[in-house]
VEXDREN-2710 file (C-alpha; in Angstrom, 1 decimal):
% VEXDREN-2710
k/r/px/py/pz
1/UNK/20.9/14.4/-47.9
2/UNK/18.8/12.2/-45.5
3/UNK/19.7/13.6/-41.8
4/UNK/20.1/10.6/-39.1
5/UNK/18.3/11.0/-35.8
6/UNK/21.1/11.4/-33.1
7/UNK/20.3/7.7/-31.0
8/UNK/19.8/8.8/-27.2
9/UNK/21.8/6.9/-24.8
10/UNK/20.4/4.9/-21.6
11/UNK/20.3/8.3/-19.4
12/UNK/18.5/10.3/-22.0
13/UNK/16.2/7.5/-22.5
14/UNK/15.2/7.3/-18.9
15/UNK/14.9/11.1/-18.2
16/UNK/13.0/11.6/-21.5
17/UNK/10.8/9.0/-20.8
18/UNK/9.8/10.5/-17.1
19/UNK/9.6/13.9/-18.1
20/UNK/8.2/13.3/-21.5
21/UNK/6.1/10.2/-21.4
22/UNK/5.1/9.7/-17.9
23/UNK/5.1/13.3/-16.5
24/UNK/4.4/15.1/-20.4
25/UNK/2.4/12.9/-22.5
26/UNK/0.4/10.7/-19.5
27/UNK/0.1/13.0/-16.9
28/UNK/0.5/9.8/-14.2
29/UNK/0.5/10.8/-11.1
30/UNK/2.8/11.5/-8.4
31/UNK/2.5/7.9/-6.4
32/UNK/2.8/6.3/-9.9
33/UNK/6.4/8.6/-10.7
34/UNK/8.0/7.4/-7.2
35/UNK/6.9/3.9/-8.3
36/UNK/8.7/3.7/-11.3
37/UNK/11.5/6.1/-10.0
38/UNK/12.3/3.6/-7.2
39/UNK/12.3/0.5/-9.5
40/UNK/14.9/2.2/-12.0
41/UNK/16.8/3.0/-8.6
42/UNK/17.2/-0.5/-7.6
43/UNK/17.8/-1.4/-11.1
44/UNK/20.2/1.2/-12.3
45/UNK/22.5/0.1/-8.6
46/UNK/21.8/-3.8/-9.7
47/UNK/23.1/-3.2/-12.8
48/UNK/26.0/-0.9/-11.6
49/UNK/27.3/-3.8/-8.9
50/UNK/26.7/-6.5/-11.9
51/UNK/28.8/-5.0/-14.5
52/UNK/31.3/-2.4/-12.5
53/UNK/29.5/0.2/-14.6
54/UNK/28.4/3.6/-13.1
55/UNK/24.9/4.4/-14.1
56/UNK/25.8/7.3/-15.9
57/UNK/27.9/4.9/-18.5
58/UNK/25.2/2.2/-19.0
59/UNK/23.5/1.7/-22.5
60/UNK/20.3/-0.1/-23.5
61/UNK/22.4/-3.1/-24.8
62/UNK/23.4/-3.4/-21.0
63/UNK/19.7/-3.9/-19.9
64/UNK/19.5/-7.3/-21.7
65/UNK/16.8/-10.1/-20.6
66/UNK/18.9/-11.8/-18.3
67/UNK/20.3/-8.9/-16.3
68/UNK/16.5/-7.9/-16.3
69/UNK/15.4/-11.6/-14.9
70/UNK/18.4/-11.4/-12.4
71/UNK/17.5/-8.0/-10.6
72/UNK/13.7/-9.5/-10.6
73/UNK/15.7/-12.2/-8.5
74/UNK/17.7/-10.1/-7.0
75/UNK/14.7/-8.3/-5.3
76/UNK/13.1/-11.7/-4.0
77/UNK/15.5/-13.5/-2.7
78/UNK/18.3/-10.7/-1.5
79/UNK/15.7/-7.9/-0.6
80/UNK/12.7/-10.1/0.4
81/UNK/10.4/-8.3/-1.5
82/UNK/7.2/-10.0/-2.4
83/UNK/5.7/-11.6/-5.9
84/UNK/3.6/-8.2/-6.2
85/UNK/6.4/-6.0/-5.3
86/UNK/9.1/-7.5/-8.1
87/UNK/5.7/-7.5/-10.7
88/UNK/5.5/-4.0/-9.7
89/UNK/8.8/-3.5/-10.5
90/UNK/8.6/-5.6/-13.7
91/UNK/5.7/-3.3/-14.6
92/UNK/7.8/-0.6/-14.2
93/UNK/10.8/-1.9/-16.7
94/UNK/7.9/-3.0/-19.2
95/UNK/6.6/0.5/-19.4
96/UNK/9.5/1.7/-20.2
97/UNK/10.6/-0.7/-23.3
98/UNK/7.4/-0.3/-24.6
99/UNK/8.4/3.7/-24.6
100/UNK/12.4/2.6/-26.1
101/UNK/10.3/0.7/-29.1
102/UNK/8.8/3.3/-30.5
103/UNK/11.7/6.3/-30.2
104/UNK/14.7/3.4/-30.9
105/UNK/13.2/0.2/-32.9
106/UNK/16.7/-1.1/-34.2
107/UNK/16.9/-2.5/-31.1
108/UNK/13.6/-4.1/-31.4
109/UNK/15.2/-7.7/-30.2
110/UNK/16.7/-6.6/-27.1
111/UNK/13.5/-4.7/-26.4
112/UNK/10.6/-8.1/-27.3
113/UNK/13.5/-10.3/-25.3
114/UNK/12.7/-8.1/-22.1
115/UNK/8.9/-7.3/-22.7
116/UNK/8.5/-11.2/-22.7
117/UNK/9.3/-11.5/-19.1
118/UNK/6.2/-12.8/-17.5
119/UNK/4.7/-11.4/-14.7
120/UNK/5.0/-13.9/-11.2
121/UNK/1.9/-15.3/-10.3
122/UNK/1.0/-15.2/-6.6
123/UNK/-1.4/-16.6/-4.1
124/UNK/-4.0/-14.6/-2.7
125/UNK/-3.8/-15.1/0.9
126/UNK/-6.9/-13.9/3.3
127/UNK/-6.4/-10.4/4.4
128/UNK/-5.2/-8.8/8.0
129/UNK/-7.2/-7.2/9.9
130/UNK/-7.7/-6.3/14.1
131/UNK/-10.2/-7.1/16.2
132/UNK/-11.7/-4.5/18.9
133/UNK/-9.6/-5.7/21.0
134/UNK/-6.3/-5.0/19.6
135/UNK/-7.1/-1.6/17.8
136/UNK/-8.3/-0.1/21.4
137/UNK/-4.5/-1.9/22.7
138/UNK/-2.9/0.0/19.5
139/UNK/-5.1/3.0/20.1
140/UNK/-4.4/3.4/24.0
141/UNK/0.0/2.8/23.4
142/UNK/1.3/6.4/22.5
143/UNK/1.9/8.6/25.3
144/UNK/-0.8/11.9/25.5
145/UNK/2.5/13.4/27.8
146/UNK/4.3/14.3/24.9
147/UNK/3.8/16.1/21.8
148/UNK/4.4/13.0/19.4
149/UNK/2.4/10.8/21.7
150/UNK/-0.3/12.6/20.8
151/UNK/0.3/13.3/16.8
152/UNK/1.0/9.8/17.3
153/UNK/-2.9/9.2/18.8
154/UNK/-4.1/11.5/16.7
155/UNK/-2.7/10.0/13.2
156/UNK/-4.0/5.8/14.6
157/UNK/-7.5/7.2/15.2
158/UNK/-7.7/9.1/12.0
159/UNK/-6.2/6.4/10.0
160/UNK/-8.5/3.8/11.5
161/UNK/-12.1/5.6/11.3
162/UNK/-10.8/6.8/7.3
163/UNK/-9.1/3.8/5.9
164/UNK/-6.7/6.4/4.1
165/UNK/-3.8/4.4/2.5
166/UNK/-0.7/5.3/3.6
167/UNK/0.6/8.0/1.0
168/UNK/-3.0/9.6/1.5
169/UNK/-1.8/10.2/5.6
170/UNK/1.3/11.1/4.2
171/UNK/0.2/13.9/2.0
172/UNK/-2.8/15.2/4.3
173/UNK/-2.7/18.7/4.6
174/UNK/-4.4/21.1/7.6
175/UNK/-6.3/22.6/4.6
176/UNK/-8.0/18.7/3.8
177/UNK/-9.5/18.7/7.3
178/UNK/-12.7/20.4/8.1
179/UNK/-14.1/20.4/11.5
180/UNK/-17.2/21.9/12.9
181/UNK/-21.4/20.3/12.3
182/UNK/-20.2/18.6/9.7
183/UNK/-16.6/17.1/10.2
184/UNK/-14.8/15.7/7.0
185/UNK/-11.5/14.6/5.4
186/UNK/-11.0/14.9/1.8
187/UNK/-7.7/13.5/0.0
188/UNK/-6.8/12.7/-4.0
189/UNK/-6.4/8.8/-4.1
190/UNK/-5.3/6.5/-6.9
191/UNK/-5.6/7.4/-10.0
192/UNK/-6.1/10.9/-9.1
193/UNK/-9.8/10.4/-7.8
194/UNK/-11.0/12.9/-4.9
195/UNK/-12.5/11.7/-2.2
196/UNK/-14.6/13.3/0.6
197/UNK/-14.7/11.1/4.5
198/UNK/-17.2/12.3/7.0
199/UNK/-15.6/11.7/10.0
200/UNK/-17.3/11.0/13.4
201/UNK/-17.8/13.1/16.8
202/UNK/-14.6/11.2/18.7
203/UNK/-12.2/11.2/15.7
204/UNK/-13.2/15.0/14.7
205/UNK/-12.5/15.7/18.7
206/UNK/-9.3/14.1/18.5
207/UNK/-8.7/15.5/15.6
208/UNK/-9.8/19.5/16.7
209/UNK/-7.5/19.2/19.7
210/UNK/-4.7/18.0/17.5
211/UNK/-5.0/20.6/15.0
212/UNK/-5.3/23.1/17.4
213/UNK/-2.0/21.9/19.0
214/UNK/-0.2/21.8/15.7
215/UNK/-1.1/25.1/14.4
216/UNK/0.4/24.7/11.1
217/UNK/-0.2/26.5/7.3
218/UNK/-3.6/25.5/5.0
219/UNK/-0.6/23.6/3.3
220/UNK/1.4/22.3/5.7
221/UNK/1.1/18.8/6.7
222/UNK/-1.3/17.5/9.2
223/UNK/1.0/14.7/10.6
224/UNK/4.8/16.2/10.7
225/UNK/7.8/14.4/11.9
226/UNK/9.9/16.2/14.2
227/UNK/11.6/19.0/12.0
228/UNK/7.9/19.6/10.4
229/UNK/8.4/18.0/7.1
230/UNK/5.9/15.5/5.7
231/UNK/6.5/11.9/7.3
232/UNK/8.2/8.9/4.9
233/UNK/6.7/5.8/4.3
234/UNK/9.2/4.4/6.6
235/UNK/8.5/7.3/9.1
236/UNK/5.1/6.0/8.8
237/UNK/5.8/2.5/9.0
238/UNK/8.1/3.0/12.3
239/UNK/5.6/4.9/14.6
240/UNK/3.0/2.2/13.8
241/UNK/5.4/-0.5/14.7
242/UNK/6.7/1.2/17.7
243/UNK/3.1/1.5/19.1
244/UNK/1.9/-2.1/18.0
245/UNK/5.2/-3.6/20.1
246/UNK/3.9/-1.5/23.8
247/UNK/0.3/-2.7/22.6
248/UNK/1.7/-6.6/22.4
249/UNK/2.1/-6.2/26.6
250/UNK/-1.5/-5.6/27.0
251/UNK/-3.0/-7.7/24.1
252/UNK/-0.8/-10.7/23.3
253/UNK/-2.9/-12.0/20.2
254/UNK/-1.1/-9.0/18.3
255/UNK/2.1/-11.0/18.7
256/UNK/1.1/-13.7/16.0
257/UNK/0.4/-10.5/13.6
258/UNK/2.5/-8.3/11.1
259/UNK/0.7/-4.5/11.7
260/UNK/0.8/-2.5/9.0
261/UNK/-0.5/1.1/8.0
262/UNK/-2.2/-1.6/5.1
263/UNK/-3.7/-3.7/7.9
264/UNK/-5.0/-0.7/9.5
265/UNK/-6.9/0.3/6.3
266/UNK/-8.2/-3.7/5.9
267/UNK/-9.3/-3.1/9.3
268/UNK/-11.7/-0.3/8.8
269/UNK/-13.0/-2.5/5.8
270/UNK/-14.2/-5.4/8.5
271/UNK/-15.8/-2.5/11.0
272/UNK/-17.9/-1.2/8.2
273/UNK/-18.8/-4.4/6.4
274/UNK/-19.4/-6.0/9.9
275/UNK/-21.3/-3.2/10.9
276/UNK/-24.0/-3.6/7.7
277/UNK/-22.2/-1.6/5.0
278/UNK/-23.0/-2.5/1.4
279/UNK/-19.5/-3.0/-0.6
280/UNK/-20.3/-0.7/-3.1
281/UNK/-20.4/2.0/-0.3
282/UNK/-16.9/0.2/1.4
283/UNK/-15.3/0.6/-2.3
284/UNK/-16.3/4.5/-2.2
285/UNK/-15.3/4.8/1.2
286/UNK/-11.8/3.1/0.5
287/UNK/-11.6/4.9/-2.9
288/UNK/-11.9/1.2/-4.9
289/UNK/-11.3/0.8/-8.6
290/UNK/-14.1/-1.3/-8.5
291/UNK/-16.1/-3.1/-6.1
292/UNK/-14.6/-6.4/-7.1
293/UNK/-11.9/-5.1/-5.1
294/UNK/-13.6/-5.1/-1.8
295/UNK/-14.9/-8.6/-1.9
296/UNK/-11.6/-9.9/-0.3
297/UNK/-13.2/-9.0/3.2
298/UNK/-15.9/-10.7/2.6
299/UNK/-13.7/-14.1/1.8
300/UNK/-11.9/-12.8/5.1
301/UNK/-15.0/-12.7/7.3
302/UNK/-15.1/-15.9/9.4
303/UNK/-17.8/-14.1/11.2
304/UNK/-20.3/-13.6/8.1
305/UNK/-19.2/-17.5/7.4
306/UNK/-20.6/-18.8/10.2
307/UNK/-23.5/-17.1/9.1
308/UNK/-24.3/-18.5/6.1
309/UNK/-23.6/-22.0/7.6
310/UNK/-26.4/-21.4/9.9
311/UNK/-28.4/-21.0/6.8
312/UNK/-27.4/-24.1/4.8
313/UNK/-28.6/-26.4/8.1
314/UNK/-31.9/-28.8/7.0
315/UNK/-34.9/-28.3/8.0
316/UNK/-35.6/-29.5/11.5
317/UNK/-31.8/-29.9/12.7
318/UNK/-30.0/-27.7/14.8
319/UNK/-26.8/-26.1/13.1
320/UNK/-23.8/-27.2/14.3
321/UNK/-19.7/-27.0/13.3
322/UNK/-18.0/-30.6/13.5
323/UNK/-15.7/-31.1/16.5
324/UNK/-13.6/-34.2/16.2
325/UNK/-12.7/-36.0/19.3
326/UNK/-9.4/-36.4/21.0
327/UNK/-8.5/-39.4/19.1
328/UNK/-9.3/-38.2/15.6
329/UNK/-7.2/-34.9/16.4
330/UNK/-4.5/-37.2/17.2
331/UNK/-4.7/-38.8/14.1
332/UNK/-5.1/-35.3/12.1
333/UNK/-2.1/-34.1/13.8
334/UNK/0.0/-36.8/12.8
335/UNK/-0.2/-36.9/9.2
END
């Protein structure tokens, strides 16, 4: 007698497919788990408010196409997410059907019906970065008369002279710093890839002082929040922004500019490549898939621009940008 594979429901699905596919069978990586975790979050709580279903009592026939193209709605137009955020998210829910196909194919319809949900395109608008100017206003805003004003310093001046992504400054531990003759940061990027920062005689000085201060554990982490636990994204996200709104007093171009831990990281990119650095060296530096990846500061470099537009004059003429007169810019601004 032919036995009949017990079908999993919707919970089993999802734990098995973290535990066994993602965590098991791929080995992804922690950033990649909270990724997907956080996008069957928002999706399980979508679905529960939808249907007046707890999560616990949903089944795959519940996650149809259009509840799937709702949520993607859903996280544009109620949460103000970005295109790339809901493709992440849509990523996410893809992954995951393509893992349903193989362990239930009778419901092979439901499952193509979802997996043909395009991915959003998006523009590709110039990257943020600071000028001198406002990092040093950024740089001089936390208080050195406290003990968070100066983790505070301490975390802006490593995070500008490393570029470390956020979840990198996040999961830094004491034991990733080295200090003495030849300073250096080391974290585990994307994809898993190590990476090894020298770092330079002010930011190592900042950073000796800071350490020294914080006395923690070879494992505990180098930036804490207040009860000594790793900071959040948000965490993150909030001591930037608190230090970017003193900085607006003193420097009110960063008014006109969203600061993120993001833009900080873009910014090192422009110091280096402004400085001479070849972009394969940035895309090491930055821990880049591929150097492809650091050419967007290179479109973003008005300075380098102007540059190259000295170099396209003709013979003989003196390069020049056009300035339109009072009257033309009239006319311009009334179109």
């Amino acid at each position: 007698m032919k036995v009949i594979p017990k079908t999993k429901d919707l919970p089993a699905l999802i734990e098995a497919f973290f535990m066994d596919r993602l965590i098991g069978q791929r080995n992804a990586s922690p950033h990649t788990i909270a990724a997907y975790r956080d996008a069957f979050r928002l999706l399980l709580v979508y679905a529960h408010d939808c249907l007046n279903k707890p999560p616990s009592r949903l089944t795959l026939n519940d996650l149809e196409a259009p509840l799937i193209g709702g949520f993607l709605s859903y996280l544009e137009k109620k949460r103000g997410n970005n295109v790339r955020t809901r493709n992440l998210r849509l990523a996410a829910i893809h992954s995951f059907f393509h893992y349903v196909s193989y362990e239930q194919p009778e419901h092979s319809a439901l499952i193509q019906r979802v997996l043909a949900i395009p991915s959003k395109k998006c523009a590709h608008a110039l990257v943020g970065y600071l000028s001198i100017e406002e990092i040093t206003a950024i740089l001089n805003a936390p208080d050195h008369g406290n003990w968070s004003g100066r983790r505070d310093h301490a975390l802006i001046a490593f995070a500008l002279q490393t570029g470390f992504r956020a979840s990198e400054l996040i999961g830094l531990s004491c034991q990733d710093i080295t200090l003495g003759s030849s300073a250096q940061a080391r974290c585990e990027g994307k994809g898993r890839k190590e990476r090894c920062i020298p770092l330079d005689k002010n930011t190592a000085g900042v950073m000796r002082a800071w350490l020294r201060e914080r006395g923690g554990k070879p494992n505990d982490p180098v930036f804490p929040n207040a009860r000594g636990a790793r900071l959040s994204h948000d965490g993150l996200a909030y001591i930037l922004s608190k230090h970017v709104a003193a900085a607006k007093k003193q420097c009110p171009s960063l008014r006109k500019k969203r600061v993120t831990p993001h833009v900080i990281r873009h910014s090192t990119a422009m110091n280096l490549l402004r400085s001479g650095v070849d972009c394969s060296m940035i895309a090491l530096w930055l821990g880049h898939e591929s150097v492809e990846t650091t050419m967007i500061y290179l479109e973003a470099d008005t300075e380098m621009k102007e540059k190259i537009l000295a170099k396209t004059a003709l013979p003989n003429t003196k390069p020049s940008r056009f300035h339109p007169d009072d009257r033309l810019l009239a006319f311009l601004n009334n179109l």
